[in-house]
C-alpha positions in Angstrom: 5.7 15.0 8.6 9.2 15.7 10.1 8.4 13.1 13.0 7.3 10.5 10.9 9.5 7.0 10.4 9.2 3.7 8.9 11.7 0.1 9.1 13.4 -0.1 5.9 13.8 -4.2 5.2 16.6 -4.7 7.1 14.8 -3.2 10.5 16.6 0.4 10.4 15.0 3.0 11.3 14.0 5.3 8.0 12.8 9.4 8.6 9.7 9.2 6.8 10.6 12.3 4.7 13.7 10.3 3.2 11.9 8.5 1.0 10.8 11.1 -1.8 14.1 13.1 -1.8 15.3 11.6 -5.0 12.1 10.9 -6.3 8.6 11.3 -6.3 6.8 8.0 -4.6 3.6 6.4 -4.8 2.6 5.1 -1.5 0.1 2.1 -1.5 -1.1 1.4 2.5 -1.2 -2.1 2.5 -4.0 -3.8 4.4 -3.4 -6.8 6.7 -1.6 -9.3 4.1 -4.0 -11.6 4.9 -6.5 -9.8 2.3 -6.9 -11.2 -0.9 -8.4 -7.9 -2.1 -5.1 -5.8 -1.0 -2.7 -8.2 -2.5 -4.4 -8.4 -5.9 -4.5 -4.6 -6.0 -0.9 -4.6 -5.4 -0.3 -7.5 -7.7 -2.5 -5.1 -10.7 -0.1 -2.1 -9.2 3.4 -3.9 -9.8 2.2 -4.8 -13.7 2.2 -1.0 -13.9 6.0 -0.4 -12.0 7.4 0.2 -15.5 4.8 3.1 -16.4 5.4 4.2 -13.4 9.0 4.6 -13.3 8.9 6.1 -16.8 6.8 8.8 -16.1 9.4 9.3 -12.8 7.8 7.9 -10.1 9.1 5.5 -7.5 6.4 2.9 -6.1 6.3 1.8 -2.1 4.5 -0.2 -0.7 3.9 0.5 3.1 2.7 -2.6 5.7 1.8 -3.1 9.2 3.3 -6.1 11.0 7.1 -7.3 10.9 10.2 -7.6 8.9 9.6 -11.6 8.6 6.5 -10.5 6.9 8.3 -8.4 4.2 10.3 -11.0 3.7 7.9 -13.8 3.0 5.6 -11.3 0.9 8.9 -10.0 -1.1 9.7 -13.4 -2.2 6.0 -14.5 -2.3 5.0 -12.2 -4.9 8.1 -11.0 -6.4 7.6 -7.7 -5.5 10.0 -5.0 -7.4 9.8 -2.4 -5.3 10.5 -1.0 -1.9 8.6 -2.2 1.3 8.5 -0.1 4.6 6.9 -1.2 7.8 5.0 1.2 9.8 4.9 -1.1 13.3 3.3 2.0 15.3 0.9 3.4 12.5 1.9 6.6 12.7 2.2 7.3 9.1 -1.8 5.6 8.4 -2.8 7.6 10.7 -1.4 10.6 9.5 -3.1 9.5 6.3 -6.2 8.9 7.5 -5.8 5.3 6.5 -8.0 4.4 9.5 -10.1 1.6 11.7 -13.0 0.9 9.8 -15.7 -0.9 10.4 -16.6 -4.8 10.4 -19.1 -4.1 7.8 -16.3 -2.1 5.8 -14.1 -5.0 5.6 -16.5 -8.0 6.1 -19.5 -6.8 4.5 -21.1 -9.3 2.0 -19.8 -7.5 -0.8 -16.0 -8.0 0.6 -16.1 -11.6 1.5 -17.8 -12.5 -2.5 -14.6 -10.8 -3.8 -12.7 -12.5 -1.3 -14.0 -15.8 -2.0 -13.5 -15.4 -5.5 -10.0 -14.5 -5.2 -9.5 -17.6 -3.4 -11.7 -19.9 -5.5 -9.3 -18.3 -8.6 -6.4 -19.5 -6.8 -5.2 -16.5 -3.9 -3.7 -18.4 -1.5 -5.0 -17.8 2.3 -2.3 -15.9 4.3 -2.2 -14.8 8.3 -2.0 -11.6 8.8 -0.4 -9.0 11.3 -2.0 -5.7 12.2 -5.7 -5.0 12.5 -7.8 -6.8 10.3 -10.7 -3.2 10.1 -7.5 -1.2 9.7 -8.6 0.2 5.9 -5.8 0.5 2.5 -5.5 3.4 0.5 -2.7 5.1 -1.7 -0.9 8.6 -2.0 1.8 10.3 -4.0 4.5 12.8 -2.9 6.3 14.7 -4.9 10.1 15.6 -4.4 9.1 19.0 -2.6 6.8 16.7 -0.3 3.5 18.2 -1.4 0.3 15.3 -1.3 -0.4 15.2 -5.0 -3.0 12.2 -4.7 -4.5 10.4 -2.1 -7.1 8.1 -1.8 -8.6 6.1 1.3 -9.9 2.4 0.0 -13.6 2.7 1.8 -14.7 -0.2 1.6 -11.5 -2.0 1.0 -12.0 -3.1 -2.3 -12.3 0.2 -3.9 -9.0 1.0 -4.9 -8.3 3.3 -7.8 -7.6 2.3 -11.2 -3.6 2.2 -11.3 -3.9 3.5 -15.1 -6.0 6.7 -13.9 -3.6 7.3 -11.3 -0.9 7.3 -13.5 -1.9 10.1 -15.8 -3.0 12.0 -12.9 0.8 12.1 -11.7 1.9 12.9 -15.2 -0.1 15.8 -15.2 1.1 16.9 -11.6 4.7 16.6 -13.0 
Protein backbone atom coordinates (compact mmCIF):
# COMPACT_ATOMS: atom_id res chain seq x y z
CA UNK A 1 0.00 0.00 0.00
CA UNK A 2 3.28 2.18 0.28
CA UNK A 3 2.37 3.78 -3.28
CA UNK A 4 -1.03 4.49 -2.60
CA UNK A 5 -2.30 8.45 -2.25
CA UNK A 6 -5.40 10.35 -1.91
CA UNK A 7 -6.28 14.60 -2.08
CA UNK A 8 -6.91 15.62 1.31
CA UNK A 9 -9.79 18.66 1.03
CA UNK A 10 -7.59 21.22 0.27
CA UNK A 11 -6.00 19.31 -2.96
CA UNK A 12 -2.66 18.09 -1.22
CA UNK A 13 -1.36 15.22 -1.86
CA UNK A 14 -1.96 12.60 1.21
CA UNK A 15 0.34 8.88 1.32
CA UNK A 16 -2.42 6.66 1.59
CA UNK A 17 -0.82 4.95 4.59
CA UNK A 18 -1.01 8.35 6.65
CA UNK A 19 -4.36 8.07 7.32
CA UNK A 20 -4.54 5.17 10.08
CA UNK A 21 -1.29 6.19 11.92
CA UNK A 22 -3.15 7.69 14.80
CA UNK A 23 -6.08 5.74 14.48
CA UNK A 24 -7.79 2.93 13.20
CA UNK A 25 -10.25 4.12 10.11
CA UNK A 26 -13.26 2.93 8.57
CA UNK A 27 -13.13 3.49 4.88
CA UNK A 28 -16.61 3.73 3.12
CA UNK A 29 -15.84 3.85 -1.08
CA UNK A 30 -18.27 6.26 -2.07
CA UNK A 31 -20.07 5.64 -5.34
CA UNK A 32 -20.66 8.33 -7.93
CA UNK A 33 -22.50 11.05 -5.61
CA UNK A 34 -25.11 10.97 -7.85
CA UNK A 35 -26.53 7.68 -6.15
CA UNK A 36 -29.20 8.08 -3.86
CA UNK A 37 -28.44 4.56 -2.47
CA UNK A 38 -24.61 5.59 -1.63
CA UNK A 39 -25.57 8.79 0.06
CA UNK A 40 -28.28 7.34 2.31
CA UNK A 41 -25.83 4.66 3.35
CA UNK A 42 -23.51 7.28 4.28
CA UNK A 43 -26.19 9.46 5.72
CA UNK A 44 -27.20 5.87 8.13
CA UNK A 45 -23.14 5.71 8.57
CA UNK A 46 -22.60 9.41 10.02
CA UNK A 47 -25.73 8.72 12.74
CA UNK A 48 -23.34 6.02 13.95
CA UNK A 49 -19.75 8.56 13.96
CA UNK A 50 -20.21 8.76 17.73
CA UNK A 51 -20.24 4.82 18.26
CA UNK A 52 -17.77 4.77 16.18
CA UNK A 53 -15.37 7.10 17.64
CA UNK A 54 -16.04 5.59 21.07
CA UNK A 55 -15.13 2.33 20.36
CA UNK A 56 -11.70 4.20 18.68
CA UNK A 57 -12.32 4.37 15.28
CA UNK A 58 -11.97 7.15 12.87
CA UNK A 59 -14.59 7.24 9.82
CA UNK A 60 -13.52 8.33 6.01
CA UNK A 61 -15.22 8.55 3.51
CA UNK A 62 -13.31 8.10 0.19
CA UNK A 63 -14.86 9.73 -3.45
CA UNK A 64 -14.07 9.81 -6.97
CA UNK A 65 -14.31 13.16 -8.80
CA UNK A 66 -13.02 16.71 -7.54
CA UNK A 67 -12.36 18.84 -4.65
CA UNK A 68 -15.51 21.14 -5.72
CA UNK A 69 -17.41 18.05 -5.11
CA UNK A 70 -16.25 17.50 -1.46
CA UNK A 71 -17.04 20.70 -0.97
CA UNK A 72 -20.63 20.85 -2.10
CA UNK A 73 -21.21 17.23 -0.43
CA UNK A 74 -19.44 18.44 2.98
CA UNK A 75 -21.78 21.23 3.37
CA UNK A 76 -24.68 19.38 1.63
CA UNK A 77 -24.93 16.82 4.17
CA UNK A 78 -23.08 18.00 7.04
CA UNK A 79 -20.69 15.47 6.90
CA UNK A 80 -18.39 15.14 10.25
CA UNK A 81 -15.80 13.35 9.05
CA UNK A 82 -12.89 13.29 6.78
CA UNK A 83 -13.27 13.10 2.88
CA UNK A 84 -10.35 12.03 0.51
CA UNK A 85 -10.53 11.93 -3.23
CA UNK A 86 -9.04 9.16 -5.10
CA UNK A 87 -8.97 11.08 -8.79
CA UNK A 88 -6.90 8.06 -10.33
CA UNK A 89 -8.70 5.00 -8.48
CA UNK A 90 -5.87 3.55 -7.37
CA UNK A 91 -6.90 2.82 -3.92
CA UNK A 92 -10.67 1.13 -5.38
CA UNK A 93 -8.85 -0.72 -7.31
CA UNK A 94 -6.55 -1.94 -4.77
CA UNK A 95 -9.76 -2.75 -2.99
CA UNK A 96 -11.39 -4.37 -5.50
CA UNK A 97 -14.09 -1.76 -5.39
CA UNK A 98 -14.46 -2.37 -9.13
CA UNK A 99 -16.56 -1.65 -12.67
CA UNK A 100 -19.58 -3.50 -12.41
CA UNK A 101 -22.07 -4.04 -14.43
CA UNK A 102 -25.16 -2.06 -15.93
CA UNK A 103 -27.34 -4.60 -14.40
CA UNK A 104 -25.33 -4.20 -10.96
CA UNK A 105 -26.10 -0.66 -10.71
CA UNK A 106 -29.30 -0.21 -12.90
CA UNK A 107 -30.99 -3.40 -12.49
CA UNK A 108 -34.75 -3.05 -11.52
CA UNK A 109 -34.14 -3.66 -8.10
CA UNK A 110 -31.59 -0.50 -7.98
CA UNK A 111 -33.66 1.99 -9.78
CA UNK A 112 -37.13 1.03 -7.18
CA UNK A 113 -34.73 1.98 -4.34
CA UNK A 114 -33.62 4.73 -6.23
CA UNK A 115 -36.87 6.00 -6.97
CA UNK A 116 -38.04 5.75 -3.63
CA UNK A 117 -35.30 7.64 -2.26
CA UNK A 118 -36.17 10.36 -4.45
CA UNK A 119 -39.98 10.10 -4.11
CA UNK A 120 -38.97 10.40 -0.02
CA UNK A 121 -37.29 13.49 -0.81
CA UNK A 122 -33.23 12.63 -1.95
CA UNK A 123 -32.45 15.27 -4.04
CA UNK A 124 -31.07 14.36 -7.66
CA UNK A 125 -27.26 15.16 -7.86
CA UNK A 126 -24.58 14.96 -10.99
CA UNK A 127 -22.05 12.91 -10.49
CA UNK A 128 -18.25 12.51 -11.29
CA UNK A 129 -16.57 9.19 -11.92
CA UNK A 130 -18.03 6.12 -13.41
CA UNK A 131 -21.51 5.55 -12.83
CA UNK A 132 -20.87 1.06 -12.79
CA UNK A 133 -17.94 1.88 -10.65
CA UNK A 134 -19.33 -0.30 -7.33
CA UNK A 135 -19.13 1.11 -3.17
CA UNK A 136 -18.03 -0.89 -0.53
CA UNK A 137 -16.30 -0.31 2.99
CA UNK A 138 -13.00 -1.46 4.94
CA UNK A 139 -11.32 -0.97 8.23
CA UNK A 140 -7.54 -0.66 9.04
CA UNK A 141 -6.22 -0.90 11.97
CA UNK A 142 -3.17 1.23 13.27
CA UNK A 143 -0.58 -1.56 12.27
CA UNK A 144 -2.37 -1.40 8.69
CA UNK A 145 -3.76 -4.90 8.72
CA UNK A 146 -7.54 -5.13 6.64
CA UNK A 147 -9.72 -6.04 9.50
CA UNK A 148 -13.12 -5.79 7.39
CA UNK A 149 -13.96 -5.25 4.03
CA UNK A 150 -16.86 -5.55 2.08
CA UNK A 151 -17.60 -4.83 -1.74
CA UNK A 152 -21.39 -3.40 -2.12
CA UNK A 153 -22.53 -6.02 -5.10
CA UNK A 154 -25.13 -4.83 -6.12
CA UNK A 155 -24.81 -1.36 -4.91
CA UNK A 156 -27.39 -1.37 -2.49
CA UNK A 157 -26.16 -4.03 -0.27
CA UNK A 158 -24.15 -2.37 2.17
CA UNK A 159 -23.57 -3.74 5.55
CA UNK A 160 -25.40 -2.95 8.58
CA UNK A 161 -23.22 -0.04 10.20
CA UNK A 162 -24.40 -1.58 13.79
CA UNK A 163 -22.85 -5.15 12.76
CA UNK A 164 -19.82 -3.52 11.62
CA UNK A 165 -19.35 -1.87 14.62
CA UNK A 166 -19.10 -4.81 16.99
CA UNK A 167 -17.06 -6.50 14.50
CA UNK A 168 -14.29 -3.78 15.00
CA UNK A 169 -14.76 -3.92 18.71
CA UNK A 170 -13.96 -7.39 18.72
CA UNK A 171 -10.83 -6.87 16.31
CA UNK A 172 -9.68 -4.28 18.97
Amino acid sequence: MTDLWVLNETGERVGFESLWQEKPILIFFMRNIGCGICRQTLLNLRDYDQAFKDAGWQIVVLMMGNLELVSRFRSMYNIPFPIYVDQSLQVYDYFEIVEGSWLQVLSPQVLMRQAKLLVGGMELLNGAGSMRRLGGAAAINRAGQIVYHHVANPIYRYPEWSSVLQTLQQTN
